[in-house]
C-alpha positions in Angstrom: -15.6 13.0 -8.6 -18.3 10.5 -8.0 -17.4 7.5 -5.7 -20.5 5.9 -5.2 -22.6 6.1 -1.6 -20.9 5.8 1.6 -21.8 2.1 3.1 -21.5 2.4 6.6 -22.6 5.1 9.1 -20.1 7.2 11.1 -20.8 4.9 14.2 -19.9 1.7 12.7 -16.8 3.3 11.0 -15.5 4.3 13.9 -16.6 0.8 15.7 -14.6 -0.9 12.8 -11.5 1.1 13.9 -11.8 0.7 17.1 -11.8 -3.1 16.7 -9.2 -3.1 14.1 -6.6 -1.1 16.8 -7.5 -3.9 19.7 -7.1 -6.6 17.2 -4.2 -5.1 15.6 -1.8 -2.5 18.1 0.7 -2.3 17.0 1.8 -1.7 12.7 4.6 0.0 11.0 5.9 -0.3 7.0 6.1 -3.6 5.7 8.8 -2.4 3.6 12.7 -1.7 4.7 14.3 1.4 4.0 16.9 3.5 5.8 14.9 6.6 7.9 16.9 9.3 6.4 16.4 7.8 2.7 13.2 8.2 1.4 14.2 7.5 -2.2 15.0 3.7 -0.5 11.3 3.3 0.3 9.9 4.7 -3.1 12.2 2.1 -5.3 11.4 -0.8 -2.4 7.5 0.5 -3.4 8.2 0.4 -7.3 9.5 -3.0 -6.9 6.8 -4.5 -4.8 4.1 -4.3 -7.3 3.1 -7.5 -7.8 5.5 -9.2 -5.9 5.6 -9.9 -1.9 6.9 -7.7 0.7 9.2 -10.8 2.2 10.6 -11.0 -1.9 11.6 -7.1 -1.9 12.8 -6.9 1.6 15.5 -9.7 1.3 16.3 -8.1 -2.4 16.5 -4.5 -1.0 18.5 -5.5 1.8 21.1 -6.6 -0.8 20.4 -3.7 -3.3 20.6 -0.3 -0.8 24.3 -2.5 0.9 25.7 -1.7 -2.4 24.1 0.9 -3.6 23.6 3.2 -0.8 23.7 6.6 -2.2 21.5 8.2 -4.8 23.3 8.8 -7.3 24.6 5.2 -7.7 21.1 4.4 -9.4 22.3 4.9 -12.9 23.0 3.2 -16.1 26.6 2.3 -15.3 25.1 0.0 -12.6 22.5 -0.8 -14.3 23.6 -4.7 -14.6 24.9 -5.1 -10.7 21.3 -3.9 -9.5 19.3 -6.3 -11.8 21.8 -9.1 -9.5 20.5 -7.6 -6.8 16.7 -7.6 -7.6 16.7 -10.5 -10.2 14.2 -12.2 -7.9 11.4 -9.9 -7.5 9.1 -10.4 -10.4 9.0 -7.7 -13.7 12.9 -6.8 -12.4 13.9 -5.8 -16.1 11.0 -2.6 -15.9 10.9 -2.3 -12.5 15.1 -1.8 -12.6 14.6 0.7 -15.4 12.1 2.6 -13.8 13.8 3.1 -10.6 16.8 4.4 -12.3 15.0 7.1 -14.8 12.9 8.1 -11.7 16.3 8.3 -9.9 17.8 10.7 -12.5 14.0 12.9 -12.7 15.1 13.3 -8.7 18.6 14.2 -9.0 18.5 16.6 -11.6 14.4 18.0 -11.2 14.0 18.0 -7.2 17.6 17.8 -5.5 17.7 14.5 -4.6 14.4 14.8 -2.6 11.0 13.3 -3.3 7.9 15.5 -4.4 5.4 15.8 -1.6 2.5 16.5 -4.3 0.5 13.6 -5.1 0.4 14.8 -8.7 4.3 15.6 -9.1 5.0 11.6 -7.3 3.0 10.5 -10.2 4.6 12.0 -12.9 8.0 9.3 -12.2 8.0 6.1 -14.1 6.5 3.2 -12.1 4.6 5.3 -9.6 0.9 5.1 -10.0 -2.0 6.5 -8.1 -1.3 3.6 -5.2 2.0 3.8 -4.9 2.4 7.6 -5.1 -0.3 7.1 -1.8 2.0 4.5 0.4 4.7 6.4 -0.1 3.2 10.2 1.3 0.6 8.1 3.6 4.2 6.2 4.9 6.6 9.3 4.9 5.1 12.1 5.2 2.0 11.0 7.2 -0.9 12.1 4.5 -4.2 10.9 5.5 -4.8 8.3 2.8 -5.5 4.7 2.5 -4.0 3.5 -0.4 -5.7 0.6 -1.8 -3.6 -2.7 -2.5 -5.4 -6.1 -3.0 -6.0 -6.7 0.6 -7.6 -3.3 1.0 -9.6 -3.9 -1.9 -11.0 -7.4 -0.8 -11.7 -6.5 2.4 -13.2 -2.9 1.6 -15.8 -4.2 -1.3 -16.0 -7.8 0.8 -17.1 -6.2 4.0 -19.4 -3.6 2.1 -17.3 -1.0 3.0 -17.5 0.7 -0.2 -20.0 0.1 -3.6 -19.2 -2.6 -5.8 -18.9 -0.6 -8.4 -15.6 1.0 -8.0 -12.4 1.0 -9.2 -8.9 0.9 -7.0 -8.6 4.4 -7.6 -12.3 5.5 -6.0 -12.3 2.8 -3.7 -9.4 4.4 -2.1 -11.2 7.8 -2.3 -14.6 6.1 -1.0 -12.7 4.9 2.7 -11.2 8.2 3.4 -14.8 9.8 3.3 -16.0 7.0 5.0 -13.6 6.9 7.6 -12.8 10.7 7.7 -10.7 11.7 10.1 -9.1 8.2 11.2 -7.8 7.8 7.4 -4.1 7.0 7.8 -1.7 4.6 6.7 -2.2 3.2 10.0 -5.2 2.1 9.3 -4.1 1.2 6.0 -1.5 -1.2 7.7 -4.1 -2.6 9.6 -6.9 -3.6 7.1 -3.9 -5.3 5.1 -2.9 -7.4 8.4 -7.1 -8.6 8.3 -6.3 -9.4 4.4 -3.3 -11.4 5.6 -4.1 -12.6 9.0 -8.5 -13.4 8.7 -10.2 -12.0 5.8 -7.7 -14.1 3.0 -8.7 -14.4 -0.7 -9.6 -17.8 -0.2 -11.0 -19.4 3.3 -11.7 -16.5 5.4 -11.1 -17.5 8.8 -14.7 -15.4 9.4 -15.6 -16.8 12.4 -12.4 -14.9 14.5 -12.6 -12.2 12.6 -12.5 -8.9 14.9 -14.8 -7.4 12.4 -17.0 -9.5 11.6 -20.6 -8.0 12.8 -19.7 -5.4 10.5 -19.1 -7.4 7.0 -21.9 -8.6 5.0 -19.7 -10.9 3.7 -20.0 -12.9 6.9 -23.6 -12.0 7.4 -24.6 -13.2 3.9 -23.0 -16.4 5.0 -24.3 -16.7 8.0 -27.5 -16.7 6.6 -27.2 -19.2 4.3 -26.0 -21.6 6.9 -28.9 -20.9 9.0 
């Protein structure tokens, strides 16, 4: 599969995690789910999409109280867990994907969750992003999912062509970062999104990264 050229050289990736890990020490999931339930973190990931990780937490927390088995995710309570989620945007699809992927589980893979990229992506809702949070979160896959912050800051910084996709540009970090791909990292690049490199305003000048985004050095540039 072609993914355009790499950007950056081995030394400067590495850099660029190095400075991301000082800047940012300590990460974990942004989403709530019970350890020993990793069917709560794929419906907290199918109701994210487009919607904030604050929105789904304070929904789930309601949602996975009263329904916290499994099998409770059917038709029957169909109407009590739209309540619950009502507020996280798309609910009506979003509710009705979570309970046919619920039933796919139950009756197609005991009550677990595939571990196959391909397999994940074959339940309603789960796309080639979310199928990557969800093995790069629980089962420690080394990917880098690609959300909107990943996907500013990768084609921002230069990280990656222009020319990609969501899909590729997740593809194009893992070669370029190689063996530090992880959702760690993936954690991290979304606290720059949230914390310096923001759609609008960049706080560029504290950025930790900064000597390694042309974003910044284009600017620069232009100032001087």
């Amino acid at each position: 599969m072609l993914t355009g050229p790499i950007m950056v050289t081995s030394s400067q990736a590495e850099k660029i995690v190095l400075l991301l890990n000082e800047a940012f020490p300590s990460t974990h999931t942004f989403l709530n789910h019970k350890a020993n339930k990793d069917y709560e973190f794929l419906f907290a990931v199918i109701l994210s999409a487009q919607a904030t990780d604050a929105s789904v937490n304070q929904a789930t927390s309601v949602l996975f109280k009263k329904y916290p088995n499994l099998l409770d995710y059917n038709d029957k309570n169909k109407d009590g867990i739209l309540t619950c989620v009502k507020s996280v945007g798309l609910s009506n699809t979003k509710v009705k994907h979570i309970l046919q992927t619920a039933s796919i589980l139950i009756n197609q893979y005991h009550g677990k969750l595939p571990q196959d990229r391909e397999e994940l992506m074959k339940l309603p809702g789960v796309g080639f992003k979310t199928s990557g949070v969800v093995l790069g979160e629980l089962y420690d896959y080394p990917l880098i999912p690609v959300d909107t912050h990943v996907y500013r800051i990768s084609h921002r910084m230069g990280l990656v062509s222009n020319r990609l996709d969501p899909k590729k540009t997740e593809i194009a970090l893992e070669k370029v970062f190689k063996e530090e791909a992880n959702i760690h990292l993936h954690q991290r690049l979304i606290l720059l999104g949230r914390t310096f490199c923001k759609a609008k305003k960049p706080d560029c000048l504290n950025c930790p990264v900064r000597d390694y985004c042309n974003f910044f050095k284009k600017n620069s540039k232009k100032e001087n």
